[in-house]
Every structure is written in C-alpha cells, then in structure tokens.
C-alpha positions as CSV (number, residue, x, y, z in Angstrom):
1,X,-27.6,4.8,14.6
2,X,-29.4,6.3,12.0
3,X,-29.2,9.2,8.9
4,X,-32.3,11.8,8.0
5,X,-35.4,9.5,8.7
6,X,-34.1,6.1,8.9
7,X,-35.2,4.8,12.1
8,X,-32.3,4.8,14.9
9,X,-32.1,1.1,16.2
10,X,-30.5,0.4,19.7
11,X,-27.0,-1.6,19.4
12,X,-28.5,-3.8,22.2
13,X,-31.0,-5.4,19.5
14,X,-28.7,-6.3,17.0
15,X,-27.8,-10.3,16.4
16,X,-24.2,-11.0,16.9
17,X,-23.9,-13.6,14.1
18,X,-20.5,-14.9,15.8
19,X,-17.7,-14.4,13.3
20,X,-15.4,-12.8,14.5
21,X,-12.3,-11.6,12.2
22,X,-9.0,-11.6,13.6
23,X,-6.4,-9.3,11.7
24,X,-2.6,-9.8,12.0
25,X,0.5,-7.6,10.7
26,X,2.2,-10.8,11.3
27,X,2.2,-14.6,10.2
28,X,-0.3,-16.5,12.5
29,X,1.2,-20.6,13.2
30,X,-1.1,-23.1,12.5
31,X,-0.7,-24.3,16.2
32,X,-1.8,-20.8,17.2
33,X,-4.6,-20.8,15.0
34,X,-6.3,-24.1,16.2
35,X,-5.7,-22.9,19.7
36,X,-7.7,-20.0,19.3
37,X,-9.9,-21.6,17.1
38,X,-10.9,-24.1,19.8
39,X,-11.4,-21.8,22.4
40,X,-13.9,-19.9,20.1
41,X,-16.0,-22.8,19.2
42,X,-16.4,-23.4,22.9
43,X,-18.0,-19.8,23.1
44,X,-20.2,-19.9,20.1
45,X,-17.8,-17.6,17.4
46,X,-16.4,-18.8,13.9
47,X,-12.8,-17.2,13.9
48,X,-11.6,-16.1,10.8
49,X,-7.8,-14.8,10.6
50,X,-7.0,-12.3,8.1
51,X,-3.0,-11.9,7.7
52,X,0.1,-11.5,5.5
53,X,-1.2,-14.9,4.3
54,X,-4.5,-13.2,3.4
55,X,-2.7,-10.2,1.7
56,X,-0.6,-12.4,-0.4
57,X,-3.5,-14.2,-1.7
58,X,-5.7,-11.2,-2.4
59,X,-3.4,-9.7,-4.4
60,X,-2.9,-13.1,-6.5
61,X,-5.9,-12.0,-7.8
62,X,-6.5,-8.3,-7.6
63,X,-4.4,-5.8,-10.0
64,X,-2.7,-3.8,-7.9
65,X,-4.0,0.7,-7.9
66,X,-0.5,1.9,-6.6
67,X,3.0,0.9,-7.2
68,X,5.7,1.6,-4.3
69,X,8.8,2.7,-5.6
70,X,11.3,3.2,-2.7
71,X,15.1,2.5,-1.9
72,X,15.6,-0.2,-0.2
73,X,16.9,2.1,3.0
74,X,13.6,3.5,3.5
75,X,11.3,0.0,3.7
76,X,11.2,0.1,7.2
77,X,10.7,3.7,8.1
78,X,8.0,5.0,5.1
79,X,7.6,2.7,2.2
80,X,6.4,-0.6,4.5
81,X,3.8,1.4,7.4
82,X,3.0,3.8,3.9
83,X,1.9,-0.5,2.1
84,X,0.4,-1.4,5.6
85,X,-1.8,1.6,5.5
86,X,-3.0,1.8,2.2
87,X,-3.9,-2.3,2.6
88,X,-5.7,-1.8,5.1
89,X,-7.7,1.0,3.7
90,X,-8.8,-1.8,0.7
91,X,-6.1,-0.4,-1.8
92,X,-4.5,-3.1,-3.1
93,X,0.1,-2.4,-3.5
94,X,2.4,-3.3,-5.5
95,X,5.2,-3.7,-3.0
96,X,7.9,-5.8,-2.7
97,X,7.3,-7.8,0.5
98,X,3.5,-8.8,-0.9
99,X,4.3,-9.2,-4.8
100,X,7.8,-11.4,-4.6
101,X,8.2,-14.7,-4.0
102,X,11.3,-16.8,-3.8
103,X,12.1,-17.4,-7.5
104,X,10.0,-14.7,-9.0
105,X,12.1,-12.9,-11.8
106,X,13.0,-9.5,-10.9
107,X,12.5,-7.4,-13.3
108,X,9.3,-9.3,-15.2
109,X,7.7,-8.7,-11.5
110,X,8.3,-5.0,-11.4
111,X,7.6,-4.7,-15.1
112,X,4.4,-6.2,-14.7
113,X,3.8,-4.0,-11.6
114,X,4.4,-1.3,-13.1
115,X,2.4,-1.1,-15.9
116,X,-0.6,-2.3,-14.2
117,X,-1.2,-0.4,-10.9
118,X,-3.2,2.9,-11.4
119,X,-0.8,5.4,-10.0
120,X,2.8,5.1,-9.4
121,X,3.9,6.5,-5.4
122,X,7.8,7.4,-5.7
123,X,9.3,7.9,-2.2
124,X,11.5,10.4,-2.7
125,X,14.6,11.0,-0.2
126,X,18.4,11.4,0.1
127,X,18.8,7.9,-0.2
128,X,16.0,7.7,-3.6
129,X,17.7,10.4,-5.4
130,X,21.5,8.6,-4.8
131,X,20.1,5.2,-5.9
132,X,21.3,4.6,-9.3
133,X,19.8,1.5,-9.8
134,X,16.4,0.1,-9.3
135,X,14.6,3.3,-8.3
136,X,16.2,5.4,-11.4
137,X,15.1,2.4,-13.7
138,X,11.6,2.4,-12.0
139,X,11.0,6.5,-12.3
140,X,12.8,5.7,-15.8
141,X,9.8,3.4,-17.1
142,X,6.8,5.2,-15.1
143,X,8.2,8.7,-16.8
144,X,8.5,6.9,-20.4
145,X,4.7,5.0,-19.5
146,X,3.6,9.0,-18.6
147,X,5.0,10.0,-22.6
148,X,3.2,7.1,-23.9
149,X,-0.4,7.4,-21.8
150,X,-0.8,11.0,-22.0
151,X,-1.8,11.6,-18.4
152,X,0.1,11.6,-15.5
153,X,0.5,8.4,-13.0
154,X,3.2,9.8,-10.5
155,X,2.3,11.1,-7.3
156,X,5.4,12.1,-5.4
157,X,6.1,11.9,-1.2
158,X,8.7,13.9,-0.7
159,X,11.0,12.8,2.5
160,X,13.8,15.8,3.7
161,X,14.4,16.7,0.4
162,X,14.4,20.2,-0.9
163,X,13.1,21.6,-4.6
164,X,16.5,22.0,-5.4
165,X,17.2,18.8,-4.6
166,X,14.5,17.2,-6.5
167,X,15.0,19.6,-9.5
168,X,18.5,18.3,-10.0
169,X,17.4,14.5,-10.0
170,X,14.4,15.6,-12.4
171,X,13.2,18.9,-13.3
172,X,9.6,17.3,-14.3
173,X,9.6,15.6,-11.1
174,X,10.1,18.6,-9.0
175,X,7.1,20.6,-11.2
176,X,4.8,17.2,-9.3
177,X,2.6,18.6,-6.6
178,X,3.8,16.6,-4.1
179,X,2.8,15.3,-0.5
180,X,5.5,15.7,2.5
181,X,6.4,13.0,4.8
182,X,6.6,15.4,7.8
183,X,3.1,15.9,8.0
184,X,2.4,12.1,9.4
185,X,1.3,8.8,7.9
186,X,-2.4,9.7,8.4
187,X,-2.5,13.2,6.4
188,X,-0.2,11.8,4.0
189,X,-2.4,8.6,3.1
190,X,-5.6,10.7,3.2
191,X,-3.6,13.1,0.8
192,X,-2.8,10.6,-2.0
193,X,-5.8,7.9,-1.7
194,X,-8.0,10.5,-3.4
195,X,-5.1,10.7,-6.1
196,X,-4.3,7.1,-6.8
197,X,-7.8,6.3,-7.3
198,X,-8.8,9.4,-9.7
C-alpha cells in the first residue's frame, strides 16, 4: 500500500519476521503457554502473549487518561466491554478489575485514581443515580477536583436515563453534553476518546 507518491510495495515481498502476538481477554496457564510456545518454535515464530497479565503490568507503570466510575450492577453490561475497549484502543483505565489487588486500600486506590487520570467517565443509570455510596463519593471528589482545576474532567454516558432524571441527581451534571449508551459500544468509544484525550 502506499499514500501520494510513496511507492506501493506488494504484500507478497514483505519479510515475516516471525513474532507473532497472541492477545487474550482471558488469563492464559502456564501449561497452555509452553504448549503453544512449542508448537511455534517448531514452525519458525516467537509467540508473545499479551493478556490481563499484560494489562495489569502496563498499567503498573502508566498513569491512567480515564477513570471509570460505575455501580457495581453495571460492570458486566457497560462499564467492563466500555474498559476492554478503550484498552485496547492504547488508553490506559482506571477500573476496578485492572487497578485492585487483593489487599490494596480502597479508598487510597480510588483516591489516587482519581486525581490522576485525564478525564473522569461516569456511567450514569438507574442503578448510578440510586447508589449512595461509592459512585456519589466518586462524582463528589471529581465535581470538587472540577471547582479546584478550573476546567472540566467529566464526560458523562448516559444509560436509560432521562434529563429529568439526571437533573434531580445533579443539575450541573445534567448541563454535561453527554454520550448515550443506545447508540452502541463503537459510536460511543469513538465519541468520548476524542474527549478524554483533549
């Protein structure tokens, strides 16, 4: 392929250099690994597996750009794919699942989270707006960091809720352009990338 008057080169002339990177959702077992790893050598190709391991180790060492803030409720349904997605589009999450480990203090974690990522992505439902606990205390601090940093750092995804709705958890938070659910993962992450990394 080529662009303006770079020479186009055939795919057939390239040189496979024989890595090959293997990406998992999932854990990968050592015992699994050294299979595959085995059968790859035989044909020539240097497997390298990229996983949750992976993720969790990257983020050891890169701040995170967005913050997750969800009910617990919705993990499965919008704030996990919504993490998955962003991941794997090189934007490094503040989410639960990646940024606890067993033993971690709670609060110092989110704390920390919080005031480090870039932007702040509140997934707003039924279930968000009824939470009294974490996700009030985590709109609570991003609202007060907003009044402090004089620019805004919430970027709202709004999940079958109505303005009215919204306005009677937070009037400020309902004035937030926001970014609806309904319209699908993809249009929703290509909606809010743009915003967490301006």
């Amino acid at each position: 392929m080529g662009f303006a008057d770079i020479d186009m080169q055939d795919a057939r002339d390239l040189t496979f250099t024989g890595r090959v990177y293997l990406y998992s959702e999932q854990p990968v077992s050592a015992q699994l690994k050294e299979q595959i790893n085995s059968k790859s050598e035989l044909q020539g190709h240097s497997l390298i597996f990229r996983s949750v391991e992976y993720v969790e180790q990257r983020n050891k060492f890169e701040k995170p750009q967005a913050f997750i803030s969800h009910d617990s409720r919705d993990k499965l349904e919008i704030a996990q794919p919504l993490a998955i997605r962003l991941q794997k589009l090189m934007c490094p999450v503040w989410y639960d699942e990646y940024s606890l480990k067993v033993g971690d203090s709670l609060r110092d974690s989110i704390e920390k989270g919080l005031k480090e990522c870039q932007k702040c992505v509140f997934i707003i439902t039924q279930n968000f707006l009824s939470n009294g606990g974490w996700s009030k205390r985590e709109y609570d601090s991003v609202f007060t960091r907003e009044i402090i940093e004089k620019r805004n750092v919430i970027i709202p995804i709004w999940y079958n809720v109505t303005p009215k709705d919204v306005y009677s958890y937070s009037p400020i938070l309902a004035d937030r352009v926001a970014v609806d659910w309904s319209l699908g993962i993809d249009k929703v992450v290509n909606k809010i990338l743009p915003a967490i990394n301006a």
